[in-house]
DSSP file (Angstrom, degrees, kcal/mol; ACC not computed):
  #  RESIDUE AA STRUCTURE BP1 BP2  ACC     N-H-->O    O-->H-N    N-H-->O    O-->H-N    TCO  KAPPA ALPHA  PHI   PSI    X-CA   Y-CA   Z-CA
    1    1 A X              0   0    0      0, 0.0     2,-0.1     0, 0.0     7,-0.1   0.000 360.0 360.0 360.0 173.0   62.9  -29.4    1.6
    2    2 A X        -     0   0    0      1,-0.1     3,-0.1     5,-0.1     4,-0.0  -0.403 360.0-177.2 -80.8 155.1   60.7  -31.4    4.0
    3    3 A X        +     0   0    0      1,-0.2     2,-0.3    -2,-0.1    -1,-0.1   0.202  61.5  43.7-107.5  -6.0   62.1  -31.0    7.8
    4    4 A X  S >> S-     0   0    0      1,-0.1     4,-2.4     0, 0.0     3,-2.3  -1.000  87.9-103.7-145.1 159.9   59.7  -33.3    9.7
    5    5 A X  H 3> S+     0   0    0      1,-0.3     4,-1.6    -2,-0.3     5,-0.2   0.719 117.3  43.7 -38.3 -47.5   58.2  -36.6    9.4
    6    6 A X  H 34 S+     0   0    0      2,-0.2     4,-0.5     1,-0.2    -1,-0.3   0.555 106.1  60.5 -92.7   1.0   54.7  -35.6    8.3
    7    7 A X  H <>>S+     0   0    0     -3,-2.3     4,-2.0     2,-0.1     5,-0.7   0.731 117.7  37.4 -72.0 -49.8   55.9  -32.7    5.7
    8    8 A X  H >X5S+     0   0    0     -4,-2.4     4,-1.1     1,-0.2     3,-0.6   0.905 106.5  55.7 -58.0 -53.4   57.6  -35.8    4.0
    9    9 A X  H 3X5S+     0   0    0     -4,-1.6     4,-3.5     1,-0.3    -1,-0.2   0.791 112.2  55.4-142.0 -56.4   55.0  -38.4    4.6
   10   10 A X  H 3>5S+     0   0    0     -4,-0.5     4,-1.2     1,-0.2    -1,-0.3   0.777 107.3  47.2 -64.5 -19.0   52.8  -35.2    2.4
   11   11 A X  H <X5S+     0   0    0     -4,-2.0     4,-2.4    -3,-0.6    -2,-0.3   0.690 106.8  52.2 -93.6 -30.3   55.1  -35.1   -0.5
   12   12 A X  H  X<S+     0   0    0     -4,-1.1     4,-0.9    -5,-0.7    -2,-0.2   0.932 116.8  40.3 -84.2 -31.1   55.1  -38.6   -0.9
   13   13 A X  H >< S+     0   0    0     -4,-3.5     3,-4.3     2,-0.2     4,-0.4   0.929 109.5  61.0 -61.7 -79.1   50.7  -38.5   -0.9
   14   14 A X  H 3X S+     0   0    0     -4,-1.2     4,-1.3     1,-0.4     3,-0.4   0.652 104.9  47.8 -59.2 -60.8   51.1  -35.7   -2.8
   15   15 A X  H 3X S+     0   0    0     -4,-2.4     4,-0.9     1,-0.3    -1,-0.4   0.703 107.5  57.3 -60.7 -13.8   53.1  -38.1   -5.6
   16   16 A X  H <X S+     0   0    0     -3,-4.3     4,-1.3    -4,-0.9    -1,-0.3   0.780 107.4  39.2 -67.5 -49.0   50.9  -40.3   -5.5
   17   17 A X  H  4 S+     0   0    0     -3,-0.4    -2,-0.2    -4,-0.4    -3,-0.2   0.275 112.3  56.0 -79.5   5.9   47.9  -38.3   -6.5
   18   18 A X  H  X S+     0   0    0     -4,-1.3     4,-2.9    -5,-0.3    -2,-0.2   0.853 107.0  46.0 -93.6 -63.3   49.4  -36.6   -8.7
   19   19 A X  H  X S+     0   0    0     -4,-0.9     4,-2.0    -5,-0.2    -2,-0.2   0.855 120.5  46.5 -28.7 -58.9   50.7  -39.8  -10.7
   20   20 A X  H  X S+     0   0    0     -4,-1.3     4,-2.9     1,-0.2     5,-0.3   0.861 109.2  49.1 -62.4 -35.9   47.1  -41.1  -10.2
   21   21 A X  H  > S+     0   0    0      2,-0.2     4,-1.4     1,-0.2    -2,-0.2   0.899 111.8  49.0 -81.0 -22.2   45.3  -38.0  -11.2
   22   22 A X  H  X S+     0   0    0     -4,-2.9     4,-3.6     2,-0.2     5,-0.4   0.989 112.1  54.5 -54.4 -62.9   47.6  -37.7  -14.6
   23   23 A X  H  X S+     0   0    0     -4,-2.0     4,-3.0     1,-0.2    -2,-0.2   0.856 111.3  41.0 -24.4 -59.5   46.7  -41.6  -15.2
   24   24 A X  H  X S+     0   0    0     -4,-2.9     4,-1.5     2,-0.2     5,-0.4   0.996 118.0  47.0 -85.3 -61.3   43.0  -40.8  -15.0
   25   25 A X  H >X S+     0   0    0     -4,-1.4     3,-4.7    -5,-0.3     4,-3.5   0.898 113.3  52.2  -9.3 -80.8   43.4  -37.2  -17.3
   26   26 A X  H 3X S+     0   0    0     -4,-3.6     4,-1.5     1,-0.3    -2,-0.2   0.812 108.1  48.3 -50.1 -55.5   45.4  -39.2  -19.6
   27   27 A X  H 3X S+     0   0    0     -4,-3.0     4,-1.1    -5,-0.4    -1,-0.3   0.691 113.8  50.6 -53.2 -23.2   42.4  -42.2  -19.9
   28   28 A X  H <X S+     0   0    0     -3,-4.7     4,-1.9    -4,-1.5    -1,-0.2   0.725 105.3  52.4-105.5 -14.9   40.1  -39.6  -20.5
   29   29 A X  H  X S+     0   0    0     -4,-3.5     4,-2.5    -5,-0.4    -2,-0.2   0.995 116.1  42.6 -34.2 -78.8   42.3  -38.0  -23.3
   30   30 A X  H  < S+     0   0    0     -4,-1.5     4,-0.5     1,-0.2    -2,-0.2   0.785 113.7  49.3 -72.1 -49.8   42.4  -41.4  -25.0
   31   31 A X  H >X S+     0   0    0     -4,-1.1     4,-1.7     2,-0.2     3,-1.6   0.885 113.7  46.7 -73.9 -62.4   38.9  -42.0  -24.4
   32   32 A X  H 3X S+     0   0    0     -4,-1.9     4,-0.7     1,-0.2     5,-0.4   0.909 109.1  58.3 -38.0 -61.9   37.9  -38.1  -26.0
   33   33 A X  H 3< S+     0   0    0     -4,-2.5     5,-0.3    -5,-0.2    -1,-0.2   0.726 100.6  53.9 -65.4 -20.3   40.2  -38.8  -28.9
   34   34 A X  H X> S+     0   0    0     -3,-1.6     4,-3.2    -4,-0.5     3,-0.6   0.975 110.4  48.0 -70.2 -36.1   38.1  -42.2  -30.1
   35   35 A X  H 3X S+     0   0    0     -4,-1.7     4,-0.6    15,-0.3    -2,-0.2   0.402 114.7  43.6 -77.7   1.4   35.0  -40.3  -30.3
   36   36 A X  H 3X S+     0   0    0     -4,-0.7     4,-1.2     2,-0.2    -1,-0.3   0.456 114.5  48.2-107.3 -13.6   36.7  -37.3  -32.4
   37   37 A X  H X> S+     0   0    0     -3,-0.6     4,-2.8    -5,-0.4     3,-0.5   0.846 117.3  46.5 -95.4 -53.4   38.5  -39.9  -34.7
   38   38 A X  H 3<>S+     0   0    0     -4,-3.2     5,-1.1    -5,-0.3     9,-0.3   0.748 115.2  49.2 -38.0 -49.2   34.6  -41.7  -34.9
   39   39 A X  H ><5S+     0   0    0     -4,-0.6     3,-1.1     1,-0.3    -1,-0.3   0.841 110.3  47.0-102.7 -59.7   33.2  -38.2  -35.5
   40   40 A X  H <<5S+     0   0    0     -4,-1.2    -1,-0.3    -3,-0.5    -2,-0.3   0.950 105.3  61.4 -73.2 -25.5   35.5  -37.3  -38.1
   41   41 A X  T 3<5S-     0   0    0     -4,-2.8    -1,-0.3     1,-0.1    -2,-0.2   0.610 106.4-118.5 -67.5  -9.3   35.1  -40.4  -39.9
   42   42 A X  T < 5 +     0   0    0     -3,-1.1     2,-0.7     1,-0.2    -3,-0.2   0.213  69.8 127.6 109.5 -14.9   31.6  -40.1  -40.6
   43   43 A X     >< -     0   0    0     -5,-1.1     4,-1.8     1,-0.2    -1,-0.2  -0.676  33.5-174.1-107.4 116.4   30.2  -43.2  -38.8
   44   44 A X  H  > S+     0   0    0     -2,-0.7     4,-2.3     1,-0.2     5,-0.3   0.970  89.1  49.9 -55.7 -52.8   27.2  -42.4  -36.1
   45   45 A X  H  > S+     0   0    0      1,-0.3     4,-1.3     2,-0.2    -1,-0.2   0.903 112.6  46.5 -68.4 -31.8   27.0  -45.7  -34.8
   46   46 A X  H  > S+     0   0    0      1,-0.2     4,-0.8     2,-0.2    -1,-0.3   0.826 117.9  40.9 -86.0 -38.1   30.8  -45.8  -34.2
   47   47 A X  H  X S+     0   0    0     -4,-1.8     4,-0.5    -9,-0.3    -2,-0.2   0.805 112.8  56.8 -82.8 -21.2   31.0  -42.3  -32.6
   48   48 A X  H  X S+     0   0    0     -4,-2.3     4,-1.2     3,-0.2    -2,-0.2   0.721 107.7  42.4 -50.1 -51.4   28.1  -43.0  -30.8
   49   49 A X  H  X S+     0   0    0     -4,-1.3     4,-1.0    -5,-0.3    -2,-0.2   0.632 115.7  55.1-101.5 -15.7   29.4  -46.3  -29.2
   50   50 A X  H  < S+     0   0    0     -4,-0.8   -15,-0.3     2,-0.2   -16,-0.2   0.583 107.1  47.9 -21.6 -47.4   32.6  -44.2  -28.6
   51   51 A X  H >< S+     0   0    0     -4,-0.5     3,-1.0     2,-0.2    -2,-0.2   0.658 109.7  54.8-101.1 -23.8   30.6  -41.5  -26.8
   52   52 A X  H >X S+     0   0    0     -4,-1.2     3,-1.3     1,-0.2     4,-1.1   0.965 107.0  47.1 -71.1 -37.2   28.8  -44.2  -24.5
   53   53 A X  T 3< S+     0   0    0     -4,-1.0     4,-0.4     1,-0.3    -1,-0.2   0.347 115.7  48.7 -93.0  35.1   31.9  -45.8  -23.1
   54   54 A X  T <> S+     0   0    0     -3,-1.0     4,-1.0     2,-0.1    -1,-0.3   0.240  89.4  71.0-135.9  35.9   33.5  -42.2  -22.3
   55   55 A X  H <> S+     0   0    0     -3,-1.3     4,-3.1    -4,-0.2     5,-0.3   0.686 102.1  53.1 -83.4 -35.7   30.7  -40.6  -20.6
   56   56 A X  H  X S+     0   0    0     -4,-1.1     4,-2.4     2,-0.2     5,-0.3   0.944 111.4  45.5 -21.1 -81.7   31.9  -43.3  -17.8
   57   57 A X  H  > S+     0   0    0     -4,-0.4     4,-3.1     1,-0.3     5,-0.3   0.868 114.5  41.8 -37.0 -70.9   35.4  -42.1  -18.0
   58   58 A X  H  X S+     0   0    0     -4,-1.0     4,-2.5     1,-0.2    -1,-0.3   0.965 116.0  51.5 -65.0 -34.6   35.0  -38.3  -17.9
   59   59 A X  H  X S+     0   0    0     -4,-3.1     4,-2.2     1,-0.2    -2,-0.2   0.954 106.5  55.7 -55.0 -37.5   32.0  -38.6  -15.0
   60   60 A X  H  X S+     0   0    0     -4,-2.4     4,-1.0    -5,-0.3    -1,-0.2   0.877 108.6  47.8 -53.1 -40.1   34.6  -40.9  -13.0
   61   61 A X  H  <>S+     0   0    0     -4,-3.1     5,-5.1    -5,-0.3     6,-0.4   0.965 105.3  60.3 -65.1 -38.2   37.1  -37.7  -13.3
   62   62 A X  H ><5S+     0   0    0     -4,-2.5     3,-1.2    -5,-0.3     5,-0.2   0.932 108.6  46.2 -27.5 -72.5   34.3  -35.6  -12.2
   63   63 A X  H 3<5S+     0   0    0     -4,-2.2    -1,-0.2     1,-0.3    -2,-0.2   0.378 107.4  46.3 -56.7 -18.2   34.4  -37.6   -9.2
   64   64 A X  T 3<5S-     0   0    0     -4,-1.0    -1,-0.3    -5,-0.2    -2,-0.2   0.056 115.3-105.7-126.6  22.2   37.6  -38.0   -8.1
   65   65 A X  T < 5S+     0   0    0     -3,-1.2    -3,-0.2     1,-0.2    -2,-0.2   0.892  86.6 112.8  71.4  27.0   38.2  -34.2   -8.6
   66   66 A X  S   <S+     0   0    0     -5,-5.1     2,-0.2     1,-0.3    -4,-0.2   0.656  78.1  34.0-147.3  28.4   40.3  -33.9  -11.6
   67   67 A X  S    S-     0   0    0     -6,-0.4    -1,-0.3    -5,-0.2     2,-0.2  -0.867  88.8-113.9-115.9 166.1   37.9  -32.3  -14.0
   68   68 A X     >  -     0   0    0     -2,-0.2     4,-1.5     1,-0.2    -6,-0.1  -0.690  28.0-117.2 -96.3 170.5   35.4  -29.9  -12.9
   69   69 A X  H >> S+     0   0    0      1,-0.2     4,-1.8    -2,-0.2     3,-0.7   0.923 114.3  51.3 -53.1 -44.3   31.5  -31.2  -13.3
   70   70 A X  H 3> S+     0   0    0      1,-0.3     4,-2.6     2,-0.2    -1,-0.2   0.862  98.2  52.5 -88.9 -25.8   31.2  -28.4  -15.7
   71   71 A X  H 3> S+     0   0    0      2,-0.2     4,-1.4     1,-0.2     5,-0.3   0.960 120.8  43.3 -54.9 -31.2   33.9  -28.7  -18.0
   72   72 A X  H <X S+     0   0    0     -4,-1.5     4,-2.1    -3,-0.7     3,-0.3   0.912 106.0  59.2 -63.3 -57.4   32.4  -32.3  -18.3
   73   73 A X  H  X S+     0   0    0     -4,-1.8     4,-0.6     1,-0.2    -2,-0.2   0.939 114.0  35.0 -29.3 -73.7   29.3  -31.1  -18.4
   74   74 A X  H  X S+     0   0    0     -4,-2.6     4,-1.1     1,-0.2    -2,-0.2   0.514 111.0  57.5 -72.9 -12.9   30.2  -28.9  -21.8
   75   75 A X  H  X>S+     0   0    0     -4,-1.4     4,-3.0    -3,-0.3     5,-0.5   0.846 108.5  50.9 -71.6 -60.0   32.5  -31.3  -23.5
   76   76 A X  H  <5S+     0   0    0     -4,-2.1     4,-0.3    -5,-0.3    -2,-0.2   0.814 111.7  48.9 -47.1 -14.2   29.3  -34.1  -23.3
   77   77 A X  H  X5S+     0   0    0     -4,-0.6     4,-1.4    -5,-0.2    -1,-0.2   0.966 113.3  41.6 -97.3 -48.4   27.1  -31.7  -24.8
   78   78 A X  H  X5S+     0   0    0     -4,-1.1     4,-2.0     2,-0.2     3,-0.2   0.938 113.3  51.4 -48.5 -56.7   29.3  -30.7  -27.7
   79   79 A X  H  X>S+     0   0    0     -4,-3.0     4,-4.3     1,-0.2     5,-0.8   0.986 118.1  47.1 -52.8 -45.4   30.6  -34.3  -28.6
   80   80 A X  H  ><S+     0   0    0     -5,-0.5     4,-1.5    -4,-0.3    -1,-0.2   0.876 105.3  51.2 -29.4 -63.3   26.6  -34.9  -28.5
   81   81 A X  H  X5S+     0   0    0     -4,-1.4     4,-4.7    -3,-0.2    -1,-0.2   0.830 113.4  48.3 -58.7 -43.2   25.6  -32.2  -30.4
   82   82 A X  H  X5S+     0   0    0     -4,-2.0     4,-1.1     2,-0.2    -2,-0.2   0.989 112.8  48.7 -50.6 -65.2   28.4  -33.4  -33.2
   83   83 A X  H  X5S+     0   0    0     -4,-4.3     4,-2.5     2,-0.2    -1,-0.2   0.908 110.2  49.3 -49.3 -54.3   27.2  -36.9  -33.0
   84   84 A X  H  X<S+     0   0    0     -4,-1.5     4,-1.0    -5,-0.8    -1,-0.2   0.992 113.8  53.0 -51.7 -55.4   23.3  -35.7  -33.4
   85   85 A X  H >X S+     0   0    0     -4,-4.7     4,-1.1     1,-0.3     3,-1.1   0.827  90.1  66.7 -64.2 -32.2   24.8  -33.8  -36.3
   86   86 A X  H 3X S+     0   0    0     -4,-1.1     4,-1.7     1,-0.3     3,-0.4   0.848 107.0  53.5 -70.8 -43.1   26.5  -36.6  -38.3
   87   87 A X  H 3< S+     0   0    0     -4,-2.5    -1,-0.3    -3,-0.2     4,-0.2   0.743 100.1  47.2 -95.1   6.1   22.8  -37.9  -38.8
   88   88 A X  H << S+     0   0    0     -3,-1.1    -2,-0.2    -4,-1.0    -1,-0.2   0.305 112.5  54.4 -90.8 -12.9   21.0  -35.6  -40.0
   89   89 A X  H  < S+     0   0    0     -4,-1.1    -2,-0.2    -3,-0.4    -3,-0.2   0.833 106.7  50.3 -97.0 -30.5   23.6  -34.9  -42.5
   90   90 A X     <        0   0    0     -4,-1.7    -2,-0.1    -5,-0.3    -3,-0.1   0.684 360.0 360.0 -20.3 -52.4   23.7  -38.1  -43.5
   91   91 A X              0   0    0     -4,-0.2    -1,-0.1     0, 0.0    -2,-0.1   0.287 360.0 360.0 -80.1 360.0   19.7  -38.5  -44.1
């Protein structure tokens, strides 16, 4: 347990960013999961417009340190590649 003011004062940041940095995971969870439901359903335009508003999301995680760039990097590239595929099988 803490024994001085600024060990405590660190546990209590510590909950804090921790709380926040689940928050922000979890939004880009939710975010990940339209563009896979879009993707399995067959519709480009709808996975498409899925995959624009959560390239925000995961770069914003990027940023605040609570994915790395490159895991980001390689998730955008796959959902991409998926998306790319859904029209050409289509055509």
């Amino acid at each position: 347990m803490a024994n001085n003011a600024s060990a405590r004062k660190r546990i209590r940041q510590t909950e804090k960013r921790t709380e926040r940095n689940r928050m922000r995971r979890s939004r880009v969870r939710t975010f990940l999961r339209k563009v896979e439901l879009a993707i399995a359903g067959g519709d480009k335009e709808q996975a498409a417009a899925a995959f624009q508003s959560a390239q925000p999301e995961m770069q914003t995680a990027v940023t605040k340190g609570v994915l790395h760039r490159n895991t980001v990097a390689r998730k955008m590239s796959r959902l991409s590649a998926r998306i790319k595929a859904l029209n050409t099988a289509s055509a």
